[in-house]
N, C-alpha and C positions, 0 to 999 in steps of 0.2 A: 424431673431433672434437677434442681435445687436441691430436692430432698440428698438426693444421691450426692450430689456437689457437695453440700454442710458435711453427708457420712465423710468422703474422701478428706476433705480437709481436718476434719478432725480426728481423724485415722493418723493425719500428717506430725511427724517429730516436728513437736514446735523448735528443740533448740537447733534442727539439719534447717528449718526454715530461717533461723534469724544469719544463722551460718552462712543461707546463703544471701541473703540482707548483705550480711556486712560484706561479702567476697564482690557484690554487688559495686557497695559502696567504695570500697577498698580500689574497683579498678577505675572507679570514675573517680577516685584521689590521684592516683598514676594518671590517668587520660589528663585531665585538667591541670595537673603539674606540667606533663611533658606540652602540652599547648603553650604553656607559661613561659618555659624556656624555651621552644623554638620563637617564638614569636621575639622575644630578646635577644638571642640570637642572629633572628636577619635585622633588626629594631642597628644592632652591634656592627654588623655586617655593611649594611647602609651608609654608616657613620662613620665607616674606619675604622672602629674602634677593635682593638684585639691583640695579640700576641704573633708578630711576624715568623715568619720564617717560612722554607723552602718545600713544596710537594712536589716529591718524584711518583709519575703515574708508572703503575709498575702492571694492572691487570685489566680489564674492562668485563663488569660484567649486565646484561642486558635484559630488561622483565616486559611486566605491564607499564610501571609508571617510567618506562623510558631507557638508555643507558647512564651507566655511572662509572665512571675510574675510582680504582683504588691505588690505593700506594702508601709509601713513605712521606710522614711529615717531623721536618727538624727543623725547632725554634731557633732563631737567630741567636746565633752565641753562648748557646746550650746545647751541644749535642749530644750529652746524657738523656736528656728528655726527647728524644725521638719517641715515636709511634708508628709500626707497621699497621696495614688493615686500613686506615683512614679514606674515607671517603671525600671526595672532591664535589665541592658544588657551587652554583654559582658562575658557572662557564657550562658554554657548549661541550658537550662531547665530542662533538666531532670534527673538532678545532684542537683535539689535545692527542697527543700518540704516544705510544710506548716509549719510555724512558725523559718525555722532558719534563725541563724543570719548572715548576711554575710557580709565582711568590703567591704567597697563601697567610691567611689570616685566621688564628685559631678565636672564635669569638664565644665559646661556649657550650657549643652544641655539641652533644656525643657520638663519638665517633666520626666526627664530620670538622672537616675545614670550608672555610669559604676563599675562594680563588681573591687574590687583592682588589684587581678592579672589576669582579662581577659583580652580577645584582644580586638581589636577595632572594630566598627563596620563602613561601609562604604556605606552600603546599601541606606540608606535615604538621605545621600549625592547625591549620583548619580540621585537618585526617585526625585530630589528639583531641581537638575540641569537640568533634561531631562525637568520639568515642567514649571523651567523657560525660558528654550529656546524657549519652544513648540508657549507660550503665546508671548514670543517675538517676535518671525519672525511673528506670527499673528498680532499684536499692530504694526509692524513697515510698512509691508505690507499695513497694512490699512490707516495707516499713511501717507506713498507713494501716495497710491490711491488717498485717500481725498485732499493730499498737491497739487496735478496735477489737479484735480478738481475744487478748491477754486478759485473764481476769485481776487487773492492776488492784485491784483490793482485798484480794487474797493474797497478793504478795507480803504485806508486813508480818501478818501473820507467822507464813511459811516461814521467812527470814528469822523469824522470834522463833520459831519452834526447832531452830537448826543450832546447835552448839557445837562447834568447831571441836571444841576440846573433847565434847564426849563423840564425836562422829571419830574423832583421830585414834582414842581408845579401842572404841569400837576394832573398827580396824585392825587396830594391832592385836589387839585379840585373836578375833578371827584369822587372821594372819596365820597361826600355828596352830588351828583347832585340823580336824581330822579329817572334817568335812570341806575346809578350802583347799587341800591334794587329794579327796579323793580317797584316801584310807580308811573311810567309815566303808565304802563300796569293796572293800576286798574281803577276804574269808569266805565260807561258806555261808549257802543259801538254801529255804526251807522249800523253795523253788526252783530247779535251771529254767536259769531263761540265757538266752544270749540273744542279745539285740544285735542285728546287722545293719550294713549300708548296701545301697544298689550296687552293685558289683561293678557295671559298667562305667558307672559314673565315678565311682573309686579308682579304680584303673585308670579312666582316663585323666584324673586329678594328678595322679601317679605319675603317667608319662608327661604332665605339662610343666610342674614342681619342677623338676631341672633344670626349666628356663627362666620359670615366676621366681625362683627364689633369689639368680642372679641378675636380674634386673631390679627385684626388690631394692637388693643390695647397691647395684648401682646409681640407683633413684636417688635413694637416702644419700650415698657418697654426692652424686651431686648436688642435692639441698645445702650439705656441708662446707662443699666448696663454695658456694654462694655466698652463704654468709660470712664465712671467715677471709676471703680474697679477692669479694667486690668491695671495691669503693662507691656506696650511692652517691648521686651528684646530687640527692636534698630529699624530702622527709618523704615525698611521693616515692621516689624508688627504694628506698629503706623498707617502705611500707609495701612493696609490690614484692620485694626481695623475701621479707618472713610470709608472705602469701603463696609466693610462689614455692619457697623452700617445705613449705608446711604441704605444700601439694604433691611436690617429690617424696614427701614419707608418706604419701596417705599408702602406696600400695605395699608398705612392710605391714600394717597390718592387717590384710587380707593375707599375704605368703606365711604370717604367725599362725591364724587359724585354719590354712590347710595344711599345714605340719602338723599341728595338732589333731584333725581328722584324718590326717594318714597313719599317724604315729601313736596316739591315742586314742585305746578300742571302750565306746560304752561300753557300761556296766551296771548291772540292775540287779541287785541281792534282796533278799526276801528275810525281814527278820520276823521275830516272833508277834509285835505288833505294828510294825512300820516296814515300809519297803522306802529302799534307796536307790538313787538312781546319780550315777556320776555320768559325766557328757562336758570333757573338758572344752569342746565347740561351742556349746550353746548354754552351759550355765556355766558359773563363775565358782561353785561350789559344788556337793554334794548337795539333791531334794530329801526331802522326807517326807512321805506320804503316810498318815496314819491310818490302821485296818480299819479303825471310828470311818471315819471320813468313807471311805469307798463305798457307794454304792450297789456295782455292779460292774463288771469283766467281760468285755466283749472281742469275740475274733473273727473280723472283719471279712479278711479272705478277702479274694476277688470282687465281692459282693458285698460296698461298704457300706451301703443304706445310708442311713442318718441320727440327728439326736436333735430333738427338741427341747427349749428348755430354756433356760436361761445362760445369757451368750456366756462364752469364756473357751476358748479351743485353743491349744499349745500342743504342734506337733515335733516331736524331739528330732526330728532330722534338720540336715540341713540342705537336702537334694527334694526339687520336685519330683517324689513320688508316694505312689502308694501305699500305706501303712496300713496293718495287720492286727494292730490289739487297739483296745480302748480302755483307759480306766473311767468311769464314767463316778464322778464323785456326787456327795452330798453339800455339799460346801464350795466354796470357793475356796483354794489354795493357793499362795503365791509361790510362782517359782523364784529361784535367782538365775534368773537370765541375764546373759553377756550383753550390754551396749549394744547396739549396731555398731554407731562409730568406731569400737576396738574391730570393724575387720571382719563381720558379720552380712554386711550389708553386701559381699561380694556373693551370698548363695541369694540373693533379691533380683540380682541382673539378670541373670540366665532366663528364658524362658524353653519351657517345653511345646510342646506338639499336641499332647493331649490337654484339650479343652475343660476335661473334667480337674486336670491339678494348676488350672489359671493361675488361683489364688492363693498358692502355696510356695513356698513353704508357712505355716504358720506360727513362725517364731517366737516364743518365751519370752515376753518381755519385765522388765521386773517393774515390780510393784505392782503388777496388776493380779487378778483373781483368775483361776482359771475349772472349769468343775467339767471337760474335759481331758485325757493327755492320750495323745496317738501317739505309737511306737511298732517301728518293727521288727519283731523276733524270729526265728528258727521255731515253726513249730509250732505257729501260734494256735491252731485248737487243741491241743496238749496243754500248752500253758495255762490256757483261759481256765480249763477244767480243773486243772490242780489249784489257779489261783481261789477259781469258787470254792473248792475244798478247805484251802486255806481260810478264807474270810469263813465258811459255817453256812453257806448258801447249800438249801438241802434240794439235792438234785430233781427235774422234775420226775416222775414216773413217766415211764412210756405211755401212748395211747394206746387203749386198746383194737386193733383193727377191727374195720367194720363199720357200721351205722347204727345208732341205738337210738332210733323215732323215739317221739313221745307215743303214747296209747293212740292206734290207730286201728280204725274198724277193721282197715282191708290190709296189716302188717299181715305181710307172708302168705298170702295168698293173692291169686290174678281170677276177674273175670274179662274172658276174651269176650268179641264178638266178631264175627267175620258176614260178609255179604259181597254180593255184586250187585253197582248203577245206585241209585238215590234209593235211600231208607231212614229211618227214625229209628235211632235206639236209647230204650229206659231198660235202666237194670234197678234192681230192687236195692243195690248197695248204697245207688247215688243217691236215693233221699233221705241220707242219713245227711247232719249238717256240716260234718268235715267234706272238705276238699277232697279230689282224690287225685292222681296222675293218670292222663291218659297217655297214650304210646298208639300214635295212628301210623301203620304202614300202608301205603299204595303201591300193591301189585300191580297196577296199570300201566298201561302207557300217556294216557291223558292224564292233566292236574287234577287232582279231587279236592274239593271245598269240605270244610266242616262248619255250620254254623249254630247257633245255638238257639236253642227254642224253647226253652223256659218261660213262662207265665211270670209277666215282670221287668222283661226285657224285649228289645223291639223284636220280634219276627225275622227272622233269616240273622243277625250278627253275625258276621264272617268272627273266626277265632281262627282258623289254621287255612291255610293253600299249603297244601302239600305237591311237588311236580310227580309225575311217574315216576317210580321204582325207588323213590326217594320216602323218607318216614321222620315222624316231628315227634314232639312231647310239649304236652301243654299240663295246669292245671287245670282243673270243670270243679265249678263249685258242686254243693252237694247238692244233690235234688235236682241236676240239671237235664235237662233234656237235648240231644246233637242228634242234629240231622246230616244226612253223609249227603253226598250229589258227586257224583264218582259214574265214568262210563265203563269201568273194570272191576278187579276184584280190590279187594281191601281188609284188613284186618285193623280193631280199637281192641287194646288190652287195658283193662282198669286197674290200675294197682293201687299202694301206698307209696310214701317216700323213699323207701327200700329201694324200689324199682330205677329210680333217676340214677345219672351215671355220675361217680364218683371221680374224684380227683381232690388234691391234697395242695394245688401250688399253681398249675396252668392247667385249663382246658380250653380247645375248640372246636366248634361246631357248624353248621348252616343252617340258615330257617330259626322259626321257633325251636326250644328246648330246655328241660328243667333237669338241670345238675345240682348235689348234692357236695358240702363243703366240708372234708374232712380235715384238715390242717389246725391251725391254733389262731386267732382273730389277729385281722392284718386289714391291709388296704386294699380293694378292689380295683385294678385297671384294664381298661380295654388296649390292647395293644397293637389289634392287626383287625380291622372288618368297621363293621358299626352295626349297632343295637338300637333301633326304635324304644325300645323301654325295657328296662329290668326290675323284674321284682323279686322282692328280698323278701324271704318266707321262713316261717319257723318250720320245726322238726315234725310237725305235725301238718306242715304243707298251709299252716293257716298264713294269712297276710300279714305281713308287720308294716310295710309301708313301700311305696312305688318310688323308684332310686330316680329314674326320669330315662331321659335321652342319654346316652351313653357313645363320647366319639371317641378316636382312641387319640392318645396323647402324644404331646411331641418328644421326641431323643434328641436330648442333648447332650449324647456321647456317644460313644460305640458299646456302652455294654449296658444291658437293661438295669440295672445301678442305678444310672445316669439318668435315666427318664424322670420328666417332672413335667407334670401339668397339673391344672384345677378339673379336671376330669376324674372323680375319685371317688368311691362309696365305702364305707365300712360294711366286712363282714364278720360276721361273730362266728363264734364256733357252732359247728353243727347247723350250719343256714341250708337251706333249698333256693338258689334261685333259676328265676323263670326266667328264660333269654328270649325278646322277641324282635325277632329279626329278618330281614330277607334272603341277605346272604351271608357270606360265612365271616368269622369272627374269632376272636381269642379273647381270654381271661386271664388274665394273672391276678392273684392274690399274694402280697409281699406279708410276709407277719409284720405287726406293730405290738407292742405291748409297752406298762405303763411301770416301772421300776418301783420296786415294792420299799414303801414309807418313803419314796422321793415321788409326791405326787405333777411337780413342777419337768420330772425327764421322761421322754418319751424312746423308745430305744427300736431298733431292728431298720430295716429296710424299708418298709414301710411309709418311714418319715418323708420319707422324700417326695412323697405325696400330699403327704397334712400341710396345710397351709398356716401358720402361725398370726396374728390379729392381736394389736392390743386394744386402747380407749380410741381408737380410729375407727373410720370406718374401713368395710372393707366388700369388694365384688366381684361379680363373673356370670357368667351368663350359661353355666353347664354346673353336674353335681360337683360336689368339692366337700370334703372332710376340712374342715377349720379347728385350731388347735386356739383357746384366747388364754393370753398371757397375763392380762390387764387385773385391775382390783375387782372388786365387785360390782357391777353395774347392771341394768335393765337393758335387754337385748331390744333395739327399735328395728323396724325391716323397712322395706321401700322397694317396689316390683317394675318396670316399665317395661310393656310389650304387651302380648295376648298370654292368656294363662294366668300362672300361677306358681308359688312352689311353697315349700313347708322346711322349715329348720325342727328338727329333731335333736334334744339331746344326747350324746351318748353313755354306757353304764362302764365299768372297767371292760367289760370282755366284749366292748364296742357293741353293744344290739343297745335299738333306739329304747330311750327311758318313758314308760308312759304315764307322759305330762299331761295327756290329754289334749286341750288346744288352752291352754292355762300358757299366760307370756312366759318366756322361758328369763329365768333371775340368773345372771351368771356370774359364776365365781371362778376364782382365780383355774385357771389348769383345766378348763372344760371342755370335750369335744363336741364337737357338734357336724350334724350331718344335715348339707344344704340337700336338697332333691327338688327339679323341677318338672315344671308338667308345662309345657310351652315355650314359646320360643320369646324374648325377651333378656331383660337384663336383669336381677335381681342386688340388692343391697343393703350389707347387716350394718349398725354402728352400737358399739357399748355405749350406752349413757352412764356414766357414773353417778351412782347414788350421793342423795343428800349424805354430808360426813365423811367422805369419801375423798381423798386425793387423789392427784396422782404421779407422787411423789418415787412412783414405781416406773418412770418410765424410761430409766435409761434399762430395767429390765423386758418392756416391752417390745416385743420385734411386731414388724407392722409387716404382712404381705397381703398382695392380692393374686388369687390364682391365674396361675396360664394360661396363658391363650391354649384352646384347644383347635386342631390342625382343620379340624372340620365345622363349618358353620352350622348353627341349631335349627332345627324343622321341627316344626306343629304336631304332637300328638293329635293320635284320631279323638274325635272329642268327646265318643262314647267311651273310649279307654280311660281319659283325663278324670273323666267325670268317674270313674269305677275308679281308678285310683286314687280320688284326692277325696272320696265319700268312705272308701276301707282304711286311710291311712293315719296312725294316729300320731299327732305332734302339734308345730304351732304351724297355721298353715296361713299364707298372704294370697292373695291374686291382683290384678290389676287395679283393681276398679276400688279392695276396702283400702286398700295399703301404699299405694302411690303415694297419698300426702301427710305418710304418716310422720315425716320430717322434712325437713330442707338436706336437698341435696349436696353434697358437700365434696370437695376436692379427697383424690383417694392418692394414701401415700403409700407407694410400692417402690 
């Protein structure tokens, strides 16, 4: 909670904070004045002391603290200085009627007379003083806060490094270049693109303008009036008068910049080595984005995914919504982005409906870096396409459809076997050492067992329960021997990997089953069912490593985009895996890939899965893809629970790297695939190397995966044990690795 508290506050415009410091201070100078004068006031009052003359009660009007007559007061002997409006105090109310006269004494107080021989009043006094206090321990608190904050010795510096005379040059300069109207963005482009705005929310900016602009105007007119037609009665309401005035113009520059987004259409031209982008709303000039710099071009679509990497995200709208293109840079670029306080700050208030655009808009801010920028165009997978052309990004080649196993005994050819009731079947293919796919149908009506009887293994092993008329798919190692126990008929086809049912994005199924991944490497999630264990197999059906328990993840939106949990595996291209389950299930696989010579961005959909980690530590208690951000350090683990699990590196096309059980050394930008076998907590921390800082850490992002929707249960321990004896990587369990460090606070 902390952690998160420091982000927010440091998120926060120091100078909107001192801003609001002073408006703080500012009103506990008014409260504590106007305490000052009333209380001198009845002090005057008491005394007799004041300015005679005559109050005619002319109206009565009646609240919470009581009733009060107003009317006419004229000082004795001057009846140029009369005053309408005057309040009466110091007498009964209900002792005084319409039209009489009553001798009154003007002793100070605004707006207000005191009746000759009433008392005094103290009431407002006290109301001024409580108000001033209130605001002050507020204004000084805040004051405290921000003063402990402030890096005060960085200040002479900055000061020294600011030369008024070349800032004012500056300036004028720019003042008449191309790029502060906007005319660098006109002419032709090696691109169209036309960036739009949400329609609706335009429109309705549209119908509201009419009203925003003249109250704008009227705000301003009365600020104006204020200063130039009130008289302050002393240095408090002087001081309350330019505060309050300064608060009547705040809303002209919010109605400047929805003139400007009604009236003024983005613009984004494409030149021969830079793209330009004018957005008289949100930057103060024309950008320039150089073709050097870009990485990669992405069109989002409905289906935004994610980007990993190092922070910096500026989205060019100024409506929460959803945007369409991404230029995904090498660098950080700064944009010039508008202030908030010029009038920006009015698309910040609104909130939406959809939970997925909370935290948006994500406004340009200047000076800062940004190696993101989202925009929305007309058209955006057209664009994206030509932009790739543009930059020299050579298109990929189509896949070719189909499956292409590695060298497999039984590619392209089946041995069946069929029988009725309990039998033992060996075929002459199995005692070759590959794997092979079976495919068990039950013609039955009764459940039929398969178990396995191999020399080696204990006697009877259940591998499948198949129900009637129902049929599964398992791997059987090579050489295996399956005994059926079945009181119907049934059929076992042995194939290759060929045989497993294909899919490219989502599949699902019921029971056990070994599907075949023909898509591009992405992130594995379970979305609807649950999985006892999955295994991730190469093209030749052979074992690369057991992924664990598998629940399916939470949605945190309405569109599978939006999902994010620490429930996650990487699958490579061309993977086999083996689902083993009871009842029925889904798979989605989102692509993830890693932007070519930017090894720091992570790009597709995907992302929204990988969990990012720097020099922290970081945990969860289900599989999880981890992205670490951090320098170079020694990966340390730590287990608590029954079991066990294995961190595996991963290679670019995501299939685990074989480390062997050799400690994994990690370096900047490294994936890594947790898998467990048990139920427990698992826990990674980078130790940074002697030599090493980490002097990187405002680029380090710290997570720890999601809670997954469903609690973790025990593999079978014959299974555990077959999977954590074939799997290769770095592997813990309870009993080596529990104290292989001190546990330590996890910051998420």
């Amino acid at each position: 909670m902390s952690g998160a508290l420091d982000r927010r506050l440091e998120s926060f415009s120091p100078s909107l904070a001192w801003a609001v410091v002073l408006t703080a201070l500012a009103f506990s100078v008014f409260g504590l004045g106007q305490a000052v004068r009333e209380d001198r006031a009845a002090d005057r009052a008491a005394a007799g002391d004041g300015r005679a003359g005559v109050f005619v009660a002319d109206s009565q009007s009646c609240g919470r603290g009581g009733c009060h007559w107003y009317g006419t007061f004229t000082p004795d002997g001057a009846p140029q200085d009369g005053a309408s409006g005057v309040r009466l105090r110091g007498v009964d109310a209900d002792a005084v009627a319409r039209g009489d006269r009553i001798p009154a004494l003007d002793v100070g107080a605004p707006d207000s007379v005191y009746a000759a021989d009433g008392s005094p009043e103290r009431g407002e006094a006290i109301s001024a003083l409580v108000f001033g206090l209130l605001f002050g321990a507020i204004g000084l608190v805040g004051a405290a806060v921000l003063a402990v904050r402030t890096p005060w010795a960085e200040l002479p510096g900055r000061l020294r490094a600011v030369d008024p005379a070349e800032a004012l040059r500056t300036w004028a300069r720019e003042l008449f270049t191309a790029d502060r109207w906007g005319w660098s963005a006109r002419g032709p482009s090696a691109v169209p693109v036309k960036i739009v705005r949400a329609p609706a929310r335009t429109y309705g900016w549209a119908l509201a303008y009419p009203f925003v602009l003249p109250a704008a105007i009227g705000s301003a007119g009365a600020g104006t009036e204020l200063l130039l037609h009130d008289d302050p009665a002393g240095f408090d309401e002087l001081l309350f008068n330019l505060f309050f005035a300064a608060a009547l113009a705040v809303p002209v520059t919010p109605a400047v910049q929805i003139g400007r987004m009604l009236l003024l259409r983005p613009r984004l031209r494409v030149r021969d080595d830079e793209i330009v982008i004018r957005d008289s709303v949100l930057l103060w000039k024309a950008a320039r984005i150089r073709r050097a710099d870009i990485a990669a071009v992405r069109a989002t679509g409905e289906n935004t995914g994610g980007r990993l990497g190092a922070d910096g995200h500026a989205e060019l709208t100024p409506f929460r919504e959803p945007l369409n293109l991404d230029l995904l840079l090498r660098t950080g670029v700064r944009l010039p982005g508008r202030r908030r306080r010029w009038g920006n700050w009015i698309w910040l208030i609104s909130r939406g409906t959809d939970r997925r655009l909370a935290d948006r808009p994500l406004l340009p801010r200047r000076g800062e870096r940004y190696r993101r920028i989202s925009l929305r165009v007309s058209d955006p997978e057209r664009v994206a396409d030509d932009l790739r052309r543009w930059l020299g990004v050579p298109e990929t080649p189509p896949r070719r459809p189909g499956f292409e196993p590695a060298d497999h005994f039984l590619y392209g050819r089946r041995a069946v076997r069929t029988g009725t009731g309990d039998r033992s079947l060996t075929i002459k293919e199995t005692s070759a050492p590959q794997p092979v796919l079976a495919e068990i149908a039950n013609d039955g009506a009764a459940r039929m067992r398969v178990l396995a009887g191999r020399p080696g293994l204990r006697a009877g092993e259940p591998l499948a329960s198949v129900p009637g008329g129902a049929s599964a798919r398992l791997v059987v190692d090579g050489g295996a021997r399956l005994r059926v126990k079945a009181a119907g008929a049934w059929t076992v086809a042995f194939g290759g990997p060929e045989t497993a049912r294909a899919f490219d994005r989502t599949v699902s199924g019921r029971g056990r089953d070994v599907v075949r991944y023909e898509g591009p490497p992405g992130i594995g999630i379970l979305t609807e069912g649950g999985a006892d264990e999955v295994l991730l197999r190469g093209a030749d059906l052979a074992l690369r490593h057991s992924v664990g328990q598998v629940v399916p993840v939470e949605r945190r939106g309405p569109q599978p985009a939006a999902l994010a949990s620490g429930c996650s595996f990487a699958v490579p291209a061309g993977a086999v895996l083996e689902v083993r389950a009871d009842g029925a299930w889904t798979i989605e696989v989102l692509p993830l890939r890693q932007i070519p010579g930017t090894p720091d961005l992570l790009d597709g959909p995907g992302t929204d899965h990988v969990h990012p980690f720097g020099v922290f530590s970081v945990q969860g208690a289900h599989p999880a893809v981890l992205f670490y951000t951090g320098p170079a350090a020694r990966l340390e683990t730590s287990f608590r629970g029954k079991g066990g699990f294995a961190v595996h590196r991963l290679t670019e096309g995501l299939a685990p790297a074989a480390d062997g059980d050799a400690p994994i050394d990690l370096q900047p930008w490294t994936l890594l695939q947790v898998s467990t076998s048990g139920s427990g907590r698992w826990r990674l921390r980078a130790a940074v190397t002697a030599g090493t800082t980490r002097s990187d850490a405002s680029q380090v992002r710290e997570d720890a995966p999601a809670r997954c929707s469903a609690s973790a249960a025990g593999f079978d321990r014959r299974r555990r044990t077959r999977s954590r004896s074939a799997s290769p990587g770095h592997h813990c369990s309870a009993r080596s690795s529990a104290s292989s460090f001190r546990p330590e606070s996890v910051r998420s």
